[in-house]
BAKETOR-101728 format. One record per atom (N, C-alpha, C, CB): x, y, z. Coordinates in steps of 0.05 Angstrom, whole numbers, plus 32768, in hexadecimal, padded with zeros to 4 digits. Glycine has a CB too. Layout:
N
XYZ;...
END
This chain:
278
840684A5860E;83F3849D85FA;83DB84B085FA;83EA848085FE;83DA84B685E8;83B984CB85E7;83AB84C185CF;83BD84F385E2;839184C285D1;837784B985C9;837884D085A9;835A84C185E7;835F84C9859F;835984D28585;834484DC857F;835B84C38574;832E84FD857E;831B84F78576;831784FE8554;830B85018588;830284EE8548;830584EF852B;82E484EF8527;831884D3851C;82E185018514;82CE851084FD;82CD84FC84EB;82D9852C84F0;82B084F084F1;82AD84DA84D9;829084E184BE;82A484B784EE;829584EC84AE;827E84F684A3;826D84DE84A2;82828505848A;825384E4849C;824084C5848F;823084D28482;822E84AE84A5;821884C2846F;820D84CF8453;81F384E0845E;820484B48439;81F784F38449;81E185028448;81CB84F88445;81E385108438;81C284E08437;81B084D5842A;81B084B4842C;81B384DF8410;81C284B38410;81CB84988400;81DA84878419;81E384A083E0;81D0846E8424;81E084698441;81FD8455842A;81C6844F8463;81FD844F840F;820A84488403;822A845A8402;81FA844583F0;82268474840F;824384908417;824E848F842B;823D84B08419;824A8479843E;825084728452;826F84608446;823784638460;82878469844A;82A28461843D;82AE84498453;82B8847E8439;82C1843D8446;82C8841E8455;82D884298465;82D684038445;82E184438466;82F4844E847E;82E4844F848F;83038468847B;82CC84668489;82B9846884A3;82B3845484B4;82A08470849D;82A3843B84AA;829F842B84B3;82B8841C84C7;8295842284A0;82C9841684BC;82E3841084CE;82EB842184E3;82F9840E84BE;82E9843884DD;82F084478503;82DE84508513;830284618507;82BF844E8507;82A6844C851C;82AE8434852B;82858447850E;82AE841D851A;82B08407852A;82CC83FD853D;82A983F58518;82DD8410853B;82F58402854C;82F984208562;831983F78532;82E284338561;82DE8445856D;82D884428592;82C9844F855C;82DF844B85A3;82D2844185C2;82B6844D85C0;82E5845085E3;82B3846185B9;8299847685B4;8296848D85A6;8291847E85C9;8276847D859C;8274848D858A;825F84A2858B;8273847F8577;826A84BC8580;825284D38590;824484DE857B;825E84F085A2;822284E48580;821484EC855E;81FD84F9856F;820784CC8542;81EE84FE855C;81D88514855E;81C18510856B;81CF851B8547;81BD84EC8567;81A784E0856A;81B284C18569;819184EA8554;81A784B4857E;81AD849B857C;819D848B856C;81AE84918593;8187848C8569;817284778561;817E847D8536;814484868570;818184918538;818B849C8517;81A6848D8514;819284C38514;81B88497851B;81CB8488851D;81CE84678524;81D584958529;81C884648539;81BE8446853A;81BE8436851D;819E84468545;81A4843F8513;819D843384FB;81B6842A84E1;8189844984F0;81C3844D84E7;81D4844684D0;81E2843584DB;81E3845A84C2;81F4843484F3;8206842484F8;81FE83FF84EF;820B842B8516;81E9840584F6;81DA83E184F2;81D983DF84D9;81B983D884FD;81D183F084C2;81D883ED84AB;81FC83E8849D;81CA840384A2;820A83F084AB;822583F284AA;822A83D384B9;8232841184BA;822783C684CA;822F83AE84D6;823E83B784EA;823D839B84C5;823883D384FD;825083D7850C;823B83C9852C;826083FF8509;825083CF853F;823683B9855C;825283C58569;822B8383855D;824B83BF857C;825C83BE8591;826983DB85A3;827083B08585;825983F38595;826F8405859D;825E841F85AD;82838411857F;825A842F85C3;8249843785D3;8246845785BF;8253843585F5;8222845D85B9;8220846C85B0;821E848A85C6;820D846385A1;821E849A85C9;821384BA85D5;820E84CC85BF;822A84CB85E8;81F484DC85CC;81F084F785C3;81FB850A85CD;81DB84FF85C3;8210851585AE;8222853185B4;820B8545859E;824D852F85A7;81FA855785AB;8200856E8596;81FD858485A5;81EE8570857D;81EB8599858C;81F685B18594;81F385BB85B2;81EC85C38584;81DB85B085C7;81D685B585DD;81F1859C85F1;81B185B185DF;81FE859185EB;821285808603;8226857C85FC;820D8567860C;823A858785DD;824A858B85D6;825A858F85E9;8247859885C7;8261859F85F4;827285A38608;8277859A8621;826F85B4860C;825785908629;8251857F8647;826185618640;82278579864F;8261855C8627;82628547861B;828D853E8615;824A854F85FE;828F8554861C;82AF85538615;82BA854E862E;82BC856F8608;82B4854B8647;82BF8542865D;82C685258658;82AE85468673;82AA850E8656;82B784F98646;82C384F08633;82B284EF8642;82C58508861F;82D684FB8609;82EA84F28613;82DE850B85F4;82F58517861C;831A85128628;83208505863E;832A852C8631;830F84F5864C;831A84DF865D;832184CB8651;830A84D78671;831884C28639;831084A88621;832884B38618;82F084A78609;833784C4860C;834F84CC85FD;836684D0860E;834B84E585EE;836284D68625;837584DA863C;837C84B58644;836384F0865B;836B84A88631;8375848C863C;837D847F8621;835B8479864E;83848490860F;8387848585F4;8370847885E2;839A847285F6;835F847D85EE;8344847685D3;8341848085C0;832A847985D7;832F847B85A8;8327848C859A;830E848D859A;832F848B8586;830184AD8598;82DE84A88598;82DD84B98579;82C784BD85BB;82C284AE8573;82C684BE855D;829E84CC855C;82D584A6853E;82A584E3854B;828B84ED854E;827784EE8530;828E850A855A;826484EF852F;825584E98511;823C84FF851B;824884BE8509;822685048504;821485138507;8201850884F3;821C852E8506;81E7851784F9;81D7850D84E9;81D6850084C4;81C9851F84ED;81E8851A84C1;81EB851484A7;8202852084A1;81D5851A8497;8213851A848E;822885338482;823F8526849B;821A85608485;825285458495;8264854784A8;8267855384BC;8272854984A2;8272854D84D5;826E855484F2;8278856E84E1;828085428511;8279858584F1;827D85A284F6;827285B384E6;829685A984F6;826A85AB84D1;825E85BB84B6;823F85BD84BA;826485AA8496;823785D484CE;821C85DA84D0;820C85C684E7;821185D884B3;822085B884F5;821A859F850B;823585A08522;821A857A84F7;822D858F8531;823F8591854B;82558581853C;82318582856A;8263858E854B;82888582854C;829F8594854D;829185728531;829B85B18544;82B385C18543;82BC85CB8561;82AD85DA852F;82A485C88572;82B085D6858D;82B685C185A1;829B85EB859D;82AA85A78598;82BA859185B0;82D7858A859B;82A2856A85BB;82DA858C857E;82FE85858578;830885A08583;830A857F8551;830485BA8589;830E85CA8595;831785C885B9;82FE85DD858C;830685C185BB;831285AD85E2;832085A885DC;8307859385F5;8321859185C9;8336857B85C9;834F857D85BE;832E856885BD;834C859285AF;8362859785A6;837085A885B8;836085A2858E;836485B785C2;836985D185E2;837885B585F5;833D85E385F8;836E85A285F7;837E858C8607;8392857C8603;8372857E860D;8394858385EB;83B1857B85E2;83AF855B85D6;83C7857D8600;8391855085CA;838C853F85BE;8391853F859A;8374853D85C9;839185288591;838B852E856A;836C852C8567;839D850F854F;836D85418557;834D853A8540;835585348527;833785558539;8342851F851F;834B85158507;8328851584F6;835D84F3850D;832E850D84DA;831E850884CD;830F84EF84B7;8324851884C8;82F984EB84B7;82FC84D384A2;82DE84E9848C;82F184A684B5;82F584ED847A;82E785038461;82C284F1845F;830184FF8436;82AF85018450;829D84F18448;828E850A8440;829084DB845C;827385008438;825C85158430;8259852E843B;8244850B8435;8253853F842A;824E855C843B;823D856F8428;826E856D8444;821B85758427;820B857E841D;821B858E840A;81F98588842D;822385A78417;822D85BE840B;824485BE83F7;823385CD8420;824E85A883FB;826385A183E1;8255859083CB;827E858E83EB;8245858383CA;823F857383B8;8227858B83A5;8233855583C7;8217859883BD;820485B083AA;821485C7839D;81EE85C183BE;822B85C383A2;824285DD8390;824985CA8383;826085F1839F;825585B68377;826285AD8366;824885AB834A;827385928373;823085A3834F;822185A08340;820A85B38338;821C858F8346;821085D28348;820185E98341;820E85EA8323;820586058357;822285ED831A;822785FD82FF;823386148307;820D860382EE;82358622831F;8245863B831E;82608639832D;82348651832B;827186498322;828E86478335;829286428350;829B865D8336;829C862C8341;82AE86188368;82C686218369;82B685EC836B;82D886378360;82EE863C8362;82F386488382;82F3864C834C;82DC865B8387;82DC866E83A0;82BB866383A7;82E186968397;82BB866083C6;82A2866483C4;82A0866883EA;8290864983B2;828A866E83EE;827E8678840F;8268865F8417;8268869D840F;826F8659842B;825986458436;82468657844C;826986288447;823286638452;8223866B845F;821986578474;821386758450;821A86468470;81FF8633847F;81E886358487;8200862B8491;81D986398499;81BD8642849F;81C6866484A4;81AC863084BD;81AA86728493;81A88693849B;819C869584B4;819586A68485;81A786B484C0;819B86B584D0;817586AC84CC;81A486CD84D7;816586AD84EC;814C86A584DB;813B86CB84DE;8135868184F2;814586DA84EE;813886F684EB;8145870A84F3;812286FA84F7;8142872384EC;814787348504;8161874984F1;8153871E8526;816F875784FE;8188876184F1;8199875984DC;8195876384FE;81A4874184F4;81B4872E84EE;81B1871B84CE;81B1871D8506;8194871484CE;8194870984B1;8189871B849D;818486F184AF;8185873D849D;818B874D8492;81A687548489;8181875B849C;81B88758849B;81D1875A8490;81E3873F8480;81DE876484A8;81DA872A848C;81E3870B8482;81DB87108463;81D086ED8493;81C487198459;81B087198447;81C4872A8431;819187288452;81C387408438;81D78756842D;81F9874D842A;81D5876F8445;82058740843A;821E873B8438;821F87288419;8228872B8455;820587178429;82058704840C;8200870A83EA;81EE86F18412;81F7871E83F2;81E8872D83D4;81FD873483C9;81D4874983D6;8214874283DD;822D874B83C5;8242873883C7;823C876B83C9;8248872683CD;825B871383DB;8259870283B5;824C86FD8401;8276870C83AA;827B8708838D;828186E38382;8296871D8388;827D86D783A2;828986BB83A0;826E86B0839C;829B86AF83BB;826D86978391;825886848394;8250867D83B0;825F866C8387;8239867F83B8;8232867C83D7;8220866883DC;8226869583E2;8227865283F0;8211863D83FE;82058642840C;8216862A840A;81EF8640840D;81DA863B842C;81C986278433;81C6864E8430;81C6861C8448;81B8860D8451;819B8610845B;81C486068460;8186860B844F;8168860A845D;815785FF845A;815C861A845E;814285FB8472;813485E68478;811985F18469;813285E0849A;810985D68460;80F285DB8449;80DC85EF845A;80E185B8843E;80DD85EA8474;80C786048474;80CA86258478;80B786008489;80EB86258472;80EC86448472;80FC86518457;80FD864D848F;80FC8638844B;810786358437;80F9864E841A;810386158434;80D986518417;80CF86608404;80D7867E8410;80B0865A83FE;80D48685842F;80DF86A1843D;80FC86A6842C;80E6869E8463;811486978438;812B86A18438;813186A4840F;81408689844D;811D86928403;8128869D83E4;811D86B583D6;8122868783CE;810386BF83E6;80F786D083E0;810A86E883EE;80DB86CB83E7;810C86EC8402;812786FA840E;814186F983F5;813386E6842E;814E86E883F7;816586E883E3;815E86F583C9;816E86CC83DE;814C86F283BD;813D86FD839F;813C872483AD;810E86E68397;8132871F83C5;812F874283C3;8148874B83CC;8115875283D8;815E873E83DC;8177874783E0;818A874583CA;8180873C83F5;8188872B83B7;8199872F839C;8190873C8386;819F87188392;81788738837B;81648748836A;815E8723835E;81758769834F;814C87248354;81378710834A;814987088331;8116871D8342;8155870C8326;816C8703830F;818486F28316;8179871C8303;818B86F18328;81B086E48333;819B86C08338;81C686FC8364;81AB86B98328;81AA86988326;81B28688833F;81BC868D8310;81A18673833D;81A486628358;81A4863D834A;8183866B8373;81AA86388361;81A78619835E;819B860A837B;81C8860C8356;818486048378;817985FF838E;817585D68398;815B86128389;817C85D183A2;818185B583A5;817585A583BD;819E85B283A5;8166858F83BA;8158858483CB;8166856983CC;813B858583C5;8158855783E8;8164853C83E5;8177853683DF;815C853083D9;818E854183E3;81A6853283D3;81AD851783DF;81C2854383D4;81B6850483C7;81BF84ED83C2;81A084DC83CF;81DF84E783D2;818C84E883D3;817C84D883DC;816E84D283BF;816C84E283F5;815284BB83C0;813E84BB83A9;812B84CC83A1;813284A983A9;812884E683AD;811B84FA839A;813185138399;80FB850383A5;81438516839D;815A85278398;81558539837C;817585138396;815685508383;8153855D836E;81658577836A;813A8562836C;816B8589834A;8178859C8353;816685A9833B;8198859C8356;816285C8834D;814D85D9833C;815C85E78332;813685E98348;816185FD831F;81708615831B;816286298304;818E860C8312;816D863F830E;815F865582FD;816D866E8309;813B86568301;815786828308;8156869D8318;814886A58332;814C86AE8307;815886B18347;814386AE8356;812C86B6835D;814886AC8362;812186C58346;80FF86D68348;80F186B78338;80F98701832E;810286A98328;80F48689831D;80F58675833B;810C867582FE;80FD867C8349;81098663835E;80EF86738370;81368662836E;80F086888377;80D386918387;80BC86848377;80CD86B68389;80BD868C8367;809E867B8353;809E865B8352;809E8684832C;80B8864D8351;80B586338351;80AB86288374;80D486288346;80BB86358383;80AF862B83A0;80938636839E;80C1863783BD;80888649839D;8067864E8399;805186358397;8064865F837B;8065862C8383;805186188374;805985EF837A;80578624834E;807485EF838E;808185D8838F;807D85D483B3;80A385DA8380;807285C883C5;807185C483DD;808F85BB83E2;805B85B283E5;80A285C483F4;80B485C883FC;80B785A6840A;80B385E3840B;80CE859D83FF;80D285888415;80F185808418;80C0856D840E;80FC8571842C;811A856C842E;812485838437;812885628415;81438584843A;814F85908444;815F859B8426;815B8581845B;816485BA8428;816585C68412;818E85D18417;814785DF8411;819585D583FA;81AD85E983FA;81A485F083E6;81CB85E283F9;81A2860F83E2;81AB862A83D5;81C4862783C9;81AD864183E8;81D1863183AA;81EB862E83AB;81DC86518398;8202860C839E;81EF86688397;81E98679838F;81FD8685837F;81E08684839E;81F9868D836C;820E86918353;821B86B28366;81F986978328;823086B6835D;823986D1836E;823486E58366;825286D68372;823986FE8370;822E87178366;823D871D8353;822B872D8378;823D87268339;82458734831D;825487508329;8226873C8307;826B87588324;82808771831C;826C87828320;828F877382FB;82648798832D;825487AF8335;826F87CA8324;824D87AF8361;825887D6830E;825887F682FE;825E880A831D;822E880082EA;8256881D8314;82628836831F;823E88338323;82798853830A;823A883F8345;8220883C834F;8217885C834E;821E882D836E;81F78861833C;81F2887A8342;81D5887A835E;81E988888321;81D988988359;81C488A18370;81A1888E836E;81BF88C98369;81A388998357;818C88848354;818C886D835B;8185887F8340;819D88578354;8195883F835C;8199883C8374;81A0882C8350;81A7884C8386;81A4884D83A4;8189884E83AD;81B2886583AF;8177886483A7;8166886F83A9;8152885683AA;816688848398;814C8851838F;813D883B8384;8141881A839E;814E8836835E;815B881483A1;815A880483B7;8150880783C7;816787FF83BF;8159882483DB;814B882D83EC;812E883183FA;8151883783E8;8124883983E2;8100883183DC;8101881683DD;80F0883C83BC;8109880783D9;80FE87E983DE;810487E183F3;810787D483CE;812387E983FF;812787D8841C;811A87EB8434;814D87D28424;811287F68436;810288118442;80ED87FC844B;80F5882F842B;80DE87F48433;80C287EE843C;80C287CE8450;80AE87EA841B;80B987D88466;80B487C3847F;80D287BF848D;80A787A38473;80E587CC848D;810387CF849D;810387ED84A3;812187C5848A;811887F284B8;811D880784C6;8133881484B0;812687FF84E6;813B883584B4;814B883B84A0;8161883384A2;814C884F849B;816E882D84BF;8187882484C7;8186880884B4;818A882084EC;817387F284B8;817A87DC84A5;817E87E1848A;816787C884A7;816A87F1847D;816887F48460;818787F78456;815488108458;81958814846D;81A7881F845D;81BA88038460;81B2883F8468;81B987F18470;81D387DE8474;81CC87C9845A;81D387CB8498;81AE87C78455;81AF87B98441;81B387BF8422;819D87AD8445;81A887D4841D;81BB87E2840B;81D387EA840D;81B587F38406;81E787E3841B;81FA87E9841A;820787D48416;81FE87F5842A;81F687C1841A;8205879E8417;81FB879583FB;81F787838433;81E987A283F3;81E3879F83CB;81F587A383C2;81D187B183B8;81F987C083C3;820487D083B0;822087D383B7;81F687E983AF;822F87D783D1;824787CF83D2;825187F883D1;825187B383B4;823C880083DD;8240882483DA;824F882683F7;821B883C83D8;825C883E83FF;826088498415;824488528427;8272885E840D;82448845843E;8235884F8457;82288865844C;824788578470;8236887A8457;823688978458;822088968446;825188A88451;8227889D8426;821888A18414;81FE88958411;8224889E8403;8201887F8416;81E68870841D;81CB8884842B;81F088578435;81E288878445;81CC888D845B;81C088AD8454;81DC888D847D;81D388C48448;81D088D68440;81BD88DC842F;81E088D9843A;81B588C4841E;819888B58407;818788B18417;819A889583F5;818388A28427;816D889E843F;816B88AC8447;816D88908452;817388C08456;816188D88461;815588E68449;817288F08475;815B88E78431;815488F5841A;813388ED8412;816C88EC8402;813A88CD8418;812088BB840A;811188C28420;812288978404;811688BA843F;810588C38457;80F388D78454;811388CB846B;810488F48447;80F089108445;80E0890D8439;80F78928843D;80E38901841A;80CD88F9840A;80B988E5840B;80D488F583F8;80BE88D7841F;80AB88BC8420;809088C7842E;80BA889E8435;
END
């Protein structure tokens, strides 16, 4: 006999997305593991569930935290895990303790529910056929230079996840890595009571945060990059002068190279060009 652990989403918001499945295998669960007890708690008491021992699994005991699971499954239990909001693994703990478990020769299972990033793509207006989930950008450094750039030419509709106070940075970033024209759909609160969804361009989405104090927890949904012409010297150039200013040339050339979708080489061959003249 072996145990079960199961992925129970719960609402983003609306505690009304909480589904009669969920509720039924929290509660016939041995334990149940989440982010925060006192958060969870609540919902559960709003749900009518009692009886069932809570723990904090996240991203710091995830793993410390999987010793008890698989003793609990090694005896045929089921534990099941929940997170603050949304669904376990999507930008929250859960993908590396169902990977133990699955490494142990246990089932992971699922009980479907809410998940930010799907509900802000279905209601951006731009193609859900293909799309990229990002989740949080890097927050500095190379790394969300190149993230920045991947994203700029990346032809699919793209999600991201970010929090209201870094939220006016990373769109002002995106506007200078996509160009101030490529449309967005910017979405606050979902399913909660001030839930909102903004949309425009994103040199309008820099001017609307200017003027709107940032609050809730935000998704980005970003229309994809448009079929790229035959690239001349110039507009290399012209990038170049922009990503130059306040980055090293090594970044510039990576981020022009992640606009425009040019070969390395040529890139860099422009940069030393622009270097002599600057």
């Amino acid at each position: 006999m072996t145990g079960t652990l199961v992925l129970v989403a719960t609402p983003i918001g609306n505690l009304g997305d909480l589904s009669p499945r969920a509720v039924a295998t929290l509660q016939s669960s041995s334990l149940i593991l989440c982010e925060d007890t006192r958060h969870s708690g609540r919902l559960l008491a709003h749900a009518g569930i009692s009886g069932v021992r809570l723990a904090v699994c996240n991203e710091h005991t995830e793993i410390e935290r999987s010793r008890e699971v698989l003793a609990l499954l090694d005896a045929g239990e089921t534990v099941t895990m929940i997170t603050d909001a949304g669904t376990p693994g999507i930008s929250d703990p859960g993908s590396r303790l169902a990977r133990v478990v699955l490494d142990a020769g246990h089932a992971v299972s699922a009980v479907p529910g809410p998940a930010a990033f799907v509900m802000a793509l279905v209601v951006s207006g731009f193609d859900t056929t293909r799309f990229v989930f990002e989740g949080f950008l890097p927050r500095s450094g190379r790394e969300r230079t190149n993230r920045l750039s991947s994203v700029a030419s990346e032809s699919r509709t793209t999600v991201i996840y970010e929090a209201p106070h870094r939220m006016e940075r990373t769109t002002k970033d995106l506007a200078e890595a996509c160009g101030g024209q490529r449309r967005v759909a910017v979405a606050r609160e979902l399913t909660k009571m001030y839930e909102s969804v903004w949309r425009g361009t994103l040199a309008d989405a820099v001017t609307h945060l200017d003027t709107t104090a940032p609050r809730g927890e935000y998704v980005i949904v970003l229309e994809g990059a448009p079929p790229r012409g035959e690239v001349s010297d110039d507009e290399i150039r012209s990038a170049l002068h922009e990503a130059l200013e306040g980055h090293s040339r090594k970044d510039a050339v990576a981020a022009v190279v992640g606009q425009l979708e040019v070969p390395k080489r040529r890139v860099y061959d422009l940069a030393l060009a622009v270097d002599r003249h600057v």
